[in-house]
PyMOL commands that place a pseudoatom at each C-alpha (Angstrom):
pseudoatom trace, name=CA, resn=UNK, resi=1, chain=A, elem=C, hetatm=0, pos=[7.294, 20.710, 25.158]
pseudoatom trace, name=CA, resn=UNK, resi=2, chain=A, elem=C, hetatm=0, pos=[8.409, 18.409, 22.174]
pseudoatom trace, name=CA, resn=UNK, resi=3, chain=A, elem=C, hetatm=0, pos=[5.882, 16.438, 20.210]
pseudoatom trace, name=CA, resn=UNK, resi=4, chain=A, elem=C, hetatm=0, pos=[6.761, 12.594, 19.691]
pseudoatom trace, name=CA, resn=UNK, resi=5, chain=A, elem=C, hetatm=0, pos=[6.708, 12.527, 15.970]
pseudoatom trace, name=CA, resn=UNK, resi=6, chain=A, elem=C, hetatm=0, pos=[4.420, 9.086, 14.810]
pseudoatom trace, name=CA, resn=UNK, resi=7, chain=A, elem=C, hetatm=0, pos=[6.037, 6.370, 13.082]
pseudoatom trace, name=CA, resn=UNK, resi=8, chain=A, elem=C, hetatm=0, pos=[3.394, 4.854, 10.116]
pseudoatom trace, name=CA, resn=UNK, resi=9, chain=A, elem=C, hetatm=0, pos=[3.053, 0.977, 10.559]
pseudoatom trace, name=CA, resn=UNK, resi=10, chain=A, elem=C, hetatm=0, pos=[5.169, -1.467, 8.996]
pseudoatom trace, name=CA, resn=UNK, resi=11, chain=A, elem=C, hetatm=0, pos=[4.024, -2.275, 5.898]
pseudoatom trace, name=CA, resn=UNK, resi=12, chain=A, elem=C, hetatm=0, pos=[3.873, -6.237, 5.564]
pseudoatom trace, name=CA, resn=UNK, resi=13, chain=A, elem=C, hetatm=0, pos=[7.018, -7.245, 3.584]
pseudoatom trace, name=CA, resn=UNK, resi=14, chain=A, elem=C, hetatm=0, pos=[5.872, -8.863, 0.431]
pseudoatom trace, name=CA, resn=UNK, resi=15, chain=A, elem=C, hetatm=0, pos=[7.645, -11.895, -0.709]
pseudoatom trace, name=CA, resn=UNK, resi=16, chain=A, elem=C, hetatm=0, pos=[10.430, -11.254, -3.217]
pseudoatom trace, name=CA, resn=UNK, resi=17, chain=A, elem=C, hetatm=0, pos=[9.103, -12.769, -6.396]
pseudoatom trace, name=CA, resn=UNK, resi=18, chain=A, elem=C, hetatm=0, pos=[12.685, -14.198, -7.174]
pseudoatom trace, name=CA, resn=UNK, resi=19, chain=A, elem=C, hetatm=0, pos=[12.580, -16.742, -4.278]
pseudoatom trace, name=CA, resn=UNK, resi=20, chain=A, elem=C, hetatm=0, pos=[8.676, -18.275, -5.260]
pseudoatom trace, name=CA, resn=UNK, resi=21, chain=A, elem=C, hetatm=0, pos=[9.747, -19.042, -8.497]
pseudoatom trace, name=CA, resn=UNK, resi=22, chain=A, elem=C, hetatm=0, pos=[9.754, -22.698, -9.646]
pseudoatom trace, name=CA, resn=UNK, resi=23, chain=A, elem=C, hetatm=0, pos=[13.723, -24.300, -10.243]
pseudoatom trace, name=CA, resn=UNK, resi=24, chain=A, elem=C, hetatm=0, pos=[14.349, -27.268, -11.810]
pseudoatom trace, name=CA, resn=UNK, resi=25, chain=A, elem=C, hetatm=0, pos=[16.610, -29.532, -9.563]
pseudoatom trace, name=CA, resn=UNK, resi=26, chain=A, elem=C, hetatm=0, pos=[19.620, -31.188, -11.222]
pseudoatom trace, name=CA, resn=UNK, resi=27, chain=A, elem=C, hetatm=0, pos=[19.121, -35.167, -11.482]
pseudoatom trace, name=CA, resn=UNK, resi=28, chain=A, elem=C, hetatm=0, pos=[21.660, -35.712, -7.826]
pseudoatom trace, name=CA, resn=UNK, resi=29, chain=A, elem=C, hetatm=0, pos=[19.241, -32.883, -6.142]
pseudoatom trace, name=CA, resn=UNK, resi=30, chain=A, elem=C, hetatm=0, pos=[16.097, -34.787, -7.756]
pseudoatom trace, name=CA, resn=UNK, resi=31, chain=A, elem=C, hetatm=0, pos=[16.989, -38.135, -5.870]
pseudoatom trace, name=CA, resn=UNK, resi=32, chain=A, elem=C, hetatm=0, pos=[16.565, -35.927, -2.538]
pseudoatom trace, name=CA, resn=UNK, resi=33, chain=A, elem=C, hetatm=0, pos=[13.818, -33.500, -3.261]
pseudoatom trace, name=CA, resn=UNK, resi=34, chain=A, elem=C, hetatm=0, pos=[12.252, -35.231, -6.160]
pseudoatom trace, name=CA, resn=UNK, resi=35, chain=A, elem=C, hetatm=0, pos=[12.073, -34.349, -10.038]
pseudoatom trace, name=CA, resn=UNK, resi=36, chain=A, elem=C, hetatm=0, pos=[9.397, -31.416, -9.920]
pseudoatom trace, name=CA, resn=UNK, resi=37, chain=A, elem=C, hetatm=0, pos=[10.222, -27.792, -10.735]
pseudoatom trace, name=CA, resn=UNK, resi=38, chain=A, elem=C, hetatm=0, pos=[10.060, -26.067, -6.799]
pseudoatom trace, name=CA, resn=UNK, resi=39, chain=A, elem=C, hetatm=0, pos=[10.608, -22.538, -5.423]
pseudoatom trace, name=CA, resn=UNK, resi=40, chain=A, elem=C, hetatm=0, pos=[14.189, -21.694, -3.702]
pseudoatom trace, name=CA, resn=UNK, resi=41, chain=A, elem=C, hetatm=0, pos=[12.178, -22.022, -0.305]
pseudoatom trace, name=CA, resn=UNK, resi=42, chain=A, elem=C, hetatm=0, pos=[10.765, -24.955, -0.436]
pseudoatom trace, name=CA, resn=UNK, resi=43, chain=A, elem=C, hetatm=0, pos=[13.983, -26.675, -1.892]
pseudoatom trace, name=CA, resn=UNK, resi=44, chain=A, elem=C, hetatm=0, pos=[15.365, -25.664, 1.741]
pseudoatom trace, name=CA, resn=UNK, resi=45, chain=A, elem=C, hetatm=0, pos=[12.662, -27.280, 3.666]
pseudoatom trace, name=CA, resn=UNK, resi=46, chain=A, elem=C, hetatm=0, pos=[12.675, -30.287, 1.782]
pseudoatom trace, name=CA, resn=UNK, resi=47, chain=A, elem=C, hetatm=0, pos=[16.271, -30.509, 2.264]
pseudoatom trace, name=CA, resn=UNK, resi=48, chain=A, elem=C, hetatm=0, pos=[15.996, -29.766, 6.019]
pseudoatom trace, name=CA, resn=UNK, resi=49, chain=A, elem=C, hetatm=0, pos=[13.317, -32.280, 5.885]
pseudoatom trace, name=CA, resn=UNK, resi=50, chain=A, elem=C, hetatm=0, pos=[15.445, -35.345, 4.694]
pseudoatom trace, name=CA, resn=UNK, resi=51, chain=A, elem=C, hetatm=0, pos=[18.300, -34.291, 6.985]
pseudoatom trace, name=CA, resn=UNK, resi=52, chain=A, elem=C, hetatm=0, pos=[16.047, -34.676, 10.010]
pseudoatom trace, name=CA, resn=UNK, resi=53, chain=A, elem=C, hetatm=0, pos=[14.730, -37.873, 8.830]
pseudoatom trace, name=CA, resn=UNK, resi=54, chain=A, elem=C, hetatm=0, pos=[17.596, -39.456, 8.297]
pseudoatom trace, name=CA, resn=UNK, resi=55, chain=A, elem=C, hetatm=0, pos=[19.454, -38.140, 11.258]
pseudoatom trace, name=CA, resn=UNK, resi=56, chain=A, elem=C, hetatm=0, pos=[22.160, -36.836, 9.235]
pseudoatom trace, name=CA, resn=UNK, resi=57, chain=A, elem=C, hetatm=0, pos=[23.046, -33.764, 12.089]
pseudoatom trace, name=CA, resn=UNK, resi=58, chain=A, elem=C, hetatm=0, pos=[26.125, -33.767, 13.605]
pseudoatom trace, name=CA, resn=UNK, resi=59, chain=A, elem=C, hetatm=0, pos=[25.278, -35.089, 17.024]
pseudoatom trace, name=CA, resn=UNK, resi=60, chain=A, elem=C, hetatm=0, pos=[28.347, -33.187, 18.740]
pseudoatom trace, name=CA, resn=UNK, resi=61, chain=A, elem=C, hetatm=0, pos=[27.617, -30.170, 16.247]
pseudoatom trace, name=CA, resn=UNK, resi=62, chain=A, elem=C, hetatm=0, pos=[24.250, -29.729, 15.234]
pseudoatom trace, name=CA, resn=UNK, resi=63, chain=A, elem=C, hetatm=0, pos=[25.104, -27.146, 12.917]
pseudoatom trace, name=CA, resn=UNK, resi=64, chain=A, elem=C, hetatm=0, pos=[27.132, -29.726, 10.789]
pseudoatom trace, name=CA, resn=UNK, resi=65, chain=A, elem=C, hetatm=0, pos=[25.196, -32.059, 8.006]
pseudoatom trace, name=CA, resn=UNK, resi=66, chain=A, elem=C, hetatm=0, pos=[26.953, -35.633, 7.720]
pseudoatom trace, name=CA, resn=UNK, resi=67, chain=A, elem=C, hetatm=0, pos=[26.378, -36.433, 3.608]
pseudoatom trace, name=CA, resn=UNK, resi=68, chain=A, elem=C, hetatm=0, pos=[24.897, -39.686, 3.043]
pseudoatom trace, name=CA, resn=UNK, resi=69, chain=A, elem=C, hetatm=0, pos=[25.346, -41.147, 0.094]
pseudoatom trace, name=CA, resn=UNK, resi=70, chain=A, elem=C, hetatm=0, pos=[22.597, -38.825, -1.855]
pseudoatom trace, name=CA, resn=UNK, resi=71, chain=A, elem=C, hetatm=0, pos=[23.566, -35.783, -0.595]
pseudoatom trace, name=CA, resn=UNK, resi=72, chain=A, elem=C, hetatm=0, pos=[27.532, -36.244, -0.899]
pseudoatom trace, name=CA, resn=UNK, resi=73, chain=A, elem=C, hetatm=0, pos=[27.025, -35.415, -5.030]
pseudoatom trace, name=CA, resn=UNK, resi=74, chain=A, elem=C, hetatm=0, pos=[25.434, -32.038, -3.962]
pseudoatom trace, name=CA, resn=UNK, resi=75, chain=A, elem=C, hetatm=0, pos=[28.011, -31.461, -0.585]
pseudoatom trace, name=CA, resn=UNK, resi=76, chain=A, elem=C, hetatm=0, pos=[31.148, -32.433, -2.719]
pseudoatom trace, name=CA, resn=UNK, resi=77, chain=A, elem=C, hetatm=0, pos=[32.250, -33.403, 0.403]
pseudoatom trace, name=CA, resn=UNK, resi=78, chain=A, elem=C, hetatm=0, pos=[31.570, -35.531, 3.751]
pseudoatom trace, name=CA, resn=UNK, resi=79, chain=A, elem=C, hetatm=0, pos=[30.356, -32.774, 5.665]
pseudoatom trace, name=CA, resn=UNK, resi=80, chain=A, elem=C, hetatm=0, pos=[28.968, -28.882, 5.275]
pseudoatom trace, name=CA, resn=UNK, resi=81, chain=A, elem=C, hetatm=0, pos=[27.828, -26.300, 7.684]
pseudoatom trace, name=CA, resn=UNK, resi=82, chain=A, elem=C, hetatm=0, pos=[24.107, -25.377, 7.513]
pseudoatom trace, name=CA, resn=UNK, resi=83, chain=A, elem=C, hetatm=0, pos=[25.083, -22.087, 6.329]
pseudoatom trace, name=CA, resn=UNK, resi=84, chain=A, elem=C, hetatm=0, pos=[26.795, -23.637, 3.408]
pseudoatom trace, name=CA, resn=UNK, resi=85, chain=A, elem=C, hetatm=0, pos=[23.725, -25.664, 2.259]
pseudoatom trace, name=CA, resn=UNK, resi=86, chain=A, elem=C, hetatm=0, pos=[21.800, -23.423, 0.503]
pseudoatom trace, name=CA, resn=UNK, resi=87, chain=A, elem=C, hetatm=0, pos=[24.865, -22.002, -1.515]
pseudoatom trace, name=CA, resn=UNK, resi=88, chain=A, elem=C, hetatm=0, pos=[25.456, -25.681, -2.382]
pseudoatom trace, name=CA, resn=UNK, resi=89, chain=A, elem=C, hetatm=0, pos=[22.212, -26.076, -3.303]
pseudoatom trace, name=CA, resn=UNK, resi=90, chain=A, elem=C, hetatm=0, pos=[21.570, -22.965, -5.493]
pseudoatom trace, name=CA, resn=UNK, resi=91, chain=A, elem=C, hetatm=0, pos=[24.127, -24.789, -7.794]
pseudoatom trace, name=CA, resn=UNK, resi=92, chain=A, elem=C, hetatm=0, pos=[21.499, -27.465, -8.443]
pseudoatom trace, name=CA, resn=UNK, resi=93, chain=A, elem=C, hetatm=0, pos=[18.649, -25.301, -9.646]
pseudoatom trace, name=CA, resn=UNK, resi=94, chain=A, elem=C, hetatm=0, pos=[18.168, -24.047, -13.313]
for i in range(1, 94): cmd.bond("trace and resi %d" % i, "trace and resi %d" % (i + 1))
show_as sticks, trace
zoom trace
């Protein structure tokens, strides 16, 4: 009769240190998340945050952002993907 071998717990994933470390938004990515110094993360959120408030989803395509006339500096165009926004982004943080 074979033994089931036991698997040790999941450790709990730590966060990667690289992603809670506080960026520096570029002046067109300040006028949308503000001027302070913010980890990759919450640079995201706040991004996702504005969209939402200012209905900027695709209504047809809700995986489409609309730029306004903030977020068009950062796009570089009139309209991204949501998996393109956080390479666009990542350009706007030193």
């Amino acid at each position: 009769m074979a033994t089931a071998s036991k698997k040790a717990p999941a450790a709990k994933r730590a966060p990667n240190p690289a992603f809670m470390k506080a960026l520096t938004p570029s002046p067109a990515l300040a006028a949308v998340i503000g001027p302070t110094p913010v980890p990759r993360t919450e640079v995201v959120k706040r991004m996702w945050d504005y969209i939402k408030a200012n209905n900027l989803q695709d209504p047809q395509n809700k995986r489409n952002i609309n730029a306004d006339e903030k977020l068009k500096p950062i796009f570089g165009k009139d309209q991204v993907t949501m998996f393109e926004l956080t390479g666009l982004v990542g350009k706007h943080l030193s």
